[in-house]
C-alpha positions in Angstrom: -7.7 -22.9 8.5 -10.3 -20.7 8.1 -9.7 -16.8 10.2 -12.5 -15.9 11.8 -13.1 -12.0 12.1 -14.9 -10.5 14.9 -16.4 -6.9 15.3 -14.0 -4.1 16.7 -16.1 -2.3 19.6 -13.8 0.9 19.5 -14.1 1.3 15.7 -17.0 3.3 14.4 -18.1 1.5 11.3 -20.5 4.8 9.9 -17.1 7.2 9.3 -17.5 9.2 6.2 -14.3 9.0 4.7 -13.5 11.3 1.9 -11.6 8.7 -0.8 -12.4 9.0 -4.2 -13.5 5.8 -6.1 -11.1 3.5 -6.9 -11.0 0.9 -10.3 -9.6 -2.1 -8.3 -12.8 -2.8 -5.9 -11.1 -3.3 -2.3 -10.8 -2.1 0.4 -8.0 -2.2 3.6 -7.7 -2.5 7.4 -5.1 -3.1 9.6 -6.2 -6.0 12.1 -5.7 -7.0 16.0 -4.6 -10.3 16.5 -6.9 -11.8 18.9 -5.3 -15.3 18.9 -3.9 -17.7 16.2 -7.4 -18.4 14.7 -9.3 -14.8 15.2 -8.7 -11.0 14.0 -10.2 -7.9 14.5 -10.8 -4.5 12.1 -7.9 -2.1 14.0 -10.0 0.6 12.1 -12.7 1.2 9.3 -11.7 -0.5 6.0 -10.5 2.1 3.5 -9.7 2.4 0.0 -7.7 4.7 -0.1 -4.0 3.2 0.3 -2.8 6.9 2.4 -4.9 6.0 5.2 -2.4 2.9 5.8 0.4 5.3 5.5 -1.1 7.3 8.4 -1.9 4.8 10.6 1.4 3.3 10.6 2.9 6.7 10.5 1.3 7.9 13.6 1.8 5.4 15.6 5.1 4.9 14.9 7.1 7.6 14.9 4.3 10.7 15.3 3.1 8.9 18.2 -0.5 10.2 18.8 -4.0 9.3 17.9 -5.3 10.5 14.5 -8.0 12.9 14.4 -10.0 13.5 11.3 -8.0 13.2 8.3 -10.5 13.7 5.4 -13.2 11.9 8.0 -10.3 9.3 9.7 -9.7 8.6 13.0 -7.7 6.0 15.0 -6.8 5.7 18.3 -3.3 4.1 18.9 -4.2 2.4 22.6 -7.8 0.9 21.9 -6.2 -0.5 18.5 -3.1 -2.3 19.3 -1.1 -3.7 16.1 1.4 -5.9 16.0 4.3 -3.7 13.6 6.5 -7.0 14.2 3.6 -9.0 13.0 1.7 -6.9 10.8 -1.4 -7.9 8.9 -4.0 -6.8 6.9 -7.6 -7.1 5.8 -8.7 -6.9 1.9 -11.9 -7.4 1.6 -13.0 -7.0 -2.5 -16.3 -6.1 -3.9 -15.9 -8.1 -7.0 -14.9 -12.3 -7.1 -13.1 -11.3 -10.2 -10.8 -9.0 -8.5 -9.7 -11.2 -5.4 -9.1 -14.3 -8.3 -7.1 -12.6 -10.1 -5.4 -11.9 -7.1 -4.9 -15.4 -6.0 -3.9 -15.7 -9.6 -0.6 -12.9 -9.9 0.4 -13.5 -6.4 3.5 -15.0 -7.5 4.1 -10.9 -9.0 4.5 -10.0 -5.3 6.7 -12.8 -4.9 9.0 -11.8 -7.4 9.5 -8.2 -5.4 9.4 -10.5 -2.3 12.6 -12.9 -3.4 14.2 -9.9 -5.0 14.7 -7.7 -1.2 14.9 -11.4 0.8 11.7 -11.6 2.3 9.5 -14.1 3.3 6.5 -14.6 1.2 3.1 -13.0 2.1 0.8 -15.6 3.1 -3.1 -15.7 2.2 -5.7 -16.9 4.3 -9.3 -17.2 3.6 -11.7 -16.1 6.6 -15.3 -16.0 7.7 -16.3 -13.0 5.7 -16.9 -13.7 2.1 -14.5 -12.0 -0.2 -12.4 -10.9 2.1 -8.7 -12.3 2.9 -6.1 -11.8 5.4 -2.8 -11.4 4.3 0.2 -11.9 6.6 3.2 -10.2 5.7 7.1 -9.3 6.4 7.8 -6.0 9.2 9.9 -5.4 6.4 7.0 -3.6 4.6 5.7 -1.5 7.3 9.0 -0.3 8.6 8.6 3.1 6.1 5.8 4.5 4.7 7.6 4.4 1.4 8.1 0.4 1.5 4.1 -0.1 2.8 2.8 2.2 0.2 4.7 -0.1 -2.9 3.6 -2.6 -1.2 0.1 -1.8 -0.7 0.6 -0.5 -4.5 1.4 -3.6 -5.5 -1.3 -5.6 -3.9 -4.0 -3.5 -5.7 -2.1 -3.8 -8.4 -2.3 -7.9 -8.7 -6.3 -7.7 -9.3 -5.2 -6.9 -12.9 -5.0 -9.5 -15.0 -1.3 -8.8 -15.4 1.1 -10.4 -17.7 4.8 -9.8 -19.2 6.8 -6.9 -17.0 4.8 -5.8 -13.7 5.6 -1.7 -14.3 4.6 -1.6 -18.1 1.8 -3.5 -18.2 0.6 -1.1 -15.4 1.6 1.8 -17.0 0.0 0.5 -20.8 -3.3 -1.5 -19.3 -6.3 0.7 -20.4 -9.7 0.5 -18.9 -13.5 1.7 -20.1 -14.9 4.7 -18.4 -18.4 7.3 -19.3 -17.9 10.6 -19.3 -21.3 12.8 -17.6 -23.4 11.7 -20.4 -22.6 8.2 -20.1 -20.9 7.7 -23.0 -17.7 5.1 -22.6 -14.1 6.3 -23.5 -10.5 4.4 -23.1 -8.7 5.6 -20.6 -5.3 4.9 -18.7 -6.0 2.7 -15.2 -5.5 4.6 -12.0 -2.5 3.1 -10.6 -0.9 3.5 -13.9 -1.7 7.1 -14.0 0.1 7.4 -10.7 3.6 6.3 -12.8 3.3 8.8 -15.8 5.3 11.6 -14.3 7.6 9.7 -12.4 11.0 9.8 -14.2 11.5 5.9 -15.1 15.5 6.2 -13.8 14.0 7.3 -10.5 11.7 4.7 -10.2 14.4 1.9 -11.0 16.3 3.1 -8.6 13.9 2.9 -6.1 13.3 -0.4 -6.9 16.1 -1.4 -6.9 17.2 0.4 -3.7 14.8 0.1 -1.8 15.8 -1.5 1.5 19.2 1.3 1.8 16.4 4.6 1.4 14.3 3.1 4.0 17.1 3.1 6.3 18.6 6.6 5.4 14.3 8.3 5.8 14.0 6.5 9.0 13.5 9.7 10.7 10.9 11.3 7.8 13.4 14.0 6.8 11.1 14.6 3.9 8.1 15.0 5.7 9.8 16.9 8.7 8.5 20.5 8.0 4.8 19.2 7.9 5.5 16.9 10.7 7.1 20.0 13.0 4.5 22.0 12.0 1.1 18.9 12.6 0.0 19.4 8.9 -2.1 15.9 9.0 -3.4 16.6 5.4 0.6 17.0 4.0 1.5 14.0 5.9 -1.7 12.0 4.1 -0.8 13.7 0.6 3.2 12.9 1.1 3.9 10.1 2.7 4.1 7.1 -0.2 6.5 6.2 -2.8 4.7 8.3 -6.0 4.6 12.1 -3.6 8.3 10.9 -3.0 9.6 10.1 -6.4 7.9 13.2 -7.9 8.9 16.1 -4.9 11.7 15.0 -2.4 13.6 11.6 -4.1 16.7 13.7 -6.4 19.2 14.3 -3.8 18.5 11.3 -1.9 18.4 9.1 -4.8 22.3 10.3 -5.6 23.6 9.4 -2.5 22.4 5.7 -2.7 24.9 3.7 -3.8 23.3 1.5 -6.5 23.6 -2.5 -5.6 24.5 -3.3 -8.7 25.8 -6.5 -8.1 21.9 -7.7 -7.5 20.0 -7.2 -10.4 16.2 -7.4 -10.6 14.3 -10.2 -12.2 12.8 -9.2 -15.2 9.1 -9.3 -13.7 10.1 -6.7 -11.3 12.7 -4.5 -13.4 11.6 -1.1 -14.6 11.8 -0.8 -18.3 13.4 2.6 -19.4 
């Protein structure tokens, strides 16, 4: 079955976001579920993965329309999402990209099997290049499970191979510098991982569903929530902001389920 995607009259299609460029060529939207067979944008695709985090963010535990973050805006009310339902909208400048997509999804189902999910499911719609994705509440019950998630869908347009995390962390791409010459350079989801401490990041990993639970109230994000500091929020709210500022003391009072080890495509290699 083919999803059929229909314009959004509440969503303003010319909003200048501020996003910086990004390798992977797609871009994301939360949808409205019309019916069975028909979606519609919930707001302006983005590429930028923190817009996701604000949206869900907002109007979930904030609980008020978002106004202007670097250019953003969503109203909760005209933009219903179904959080028990959720889907999403990729829609991919580059065929390359979205095959190789369709290619590593089974990377996602490693993560997937791994915290007892159900599988994502793909669905091709009426806009060329662009897919609908259908996935488990499970990943947009925190900011810090929907931003590794969303990290990991961007992630599957590489043409990955071996471990998930080092082959992220190692692949190297071609860029010019401002006279146009080319130079190697590390990709930009794996320069999001160089500072994070590998140990930390296992452990995330690994305990990911128990964090979730104990930040279900956004302790770490509290003093920029108390005090409406939307840009903090935007800058904060995923897994990477979390593993580099606010993850020690809450990381050491997880009690490591050790008795369910990763498979080795989803394992962090320290």
């Amino acid at each position: 079955m083919t999803i059929k995607i229909t314009p959004n009259p509440h969503i303003n299609l010319n909003q200048k976001l501020d996003q910086v460029d990004q390798y992977i060529s797609n871009k994301y939207s939360f949808v409205t579920k019309l019916n069975s067979e028909t979606v519609s944008i919930a707001h302006p695709y983005v590429k930028c993965r923190d817009f996701l985090n604000d949206v869900l963010i907002f109007s979930n535990y904030i609980k008020k329309d978002i106004d202007r973050i670097y250019g953003f805006t969503f109203n909760i009310d005209s933009n219903f999402i179904n959080w028990a339902d959720p889907q999403l909208l990729i829609k991919y400048e580059k065929k390359e990209h979205l095959d190789l997509f369709i290619k590593n999804i089974n990377y996602l189902h490693y993560f997937e099997t791994f915290y007892e999910l159900s599988y994502t499911k793909v669905e091709e719609t009426n806009s060329k290049k662009t897919i609908l994705v259908s996935f488990s509440p499970f990943w947009v019950s925190n900011t810090l499970s929907l931003s590794l998630y969303t990290f990991i869908l961007r992630c599957l347009s590489y043409p990955l191979e071996d471990n998930f995390w080092e082959y992220i962390k190692n692949y190297k791409i071609i860029n010019k510098d401002w006279q146009g010459k080319p130079y190697t350079n590390v990709n930009p989801e794996g320069y999001l991982l160089i500072d994070i401490n590998p140990d930390n990041l296992s452990s995330f990993i690994q305990n990911l569903p128990q964090i979730v639970e104990q930040n279900e109230n956004y302790d770490y994000l509290q003093y920029h929530i108390n005090n409406d500091n939307k840009y903090s929020i935007h800058d904060q709210a995923g897994f990477v902001s979390f593993l580099m500022y606010h993850s020690k003391s809450i990381l050491n009072n997880i009690e490591k389920n050790n008795n369910k080890l990763c498979p080795v495509d989803v394992k962090v290699v320290t």
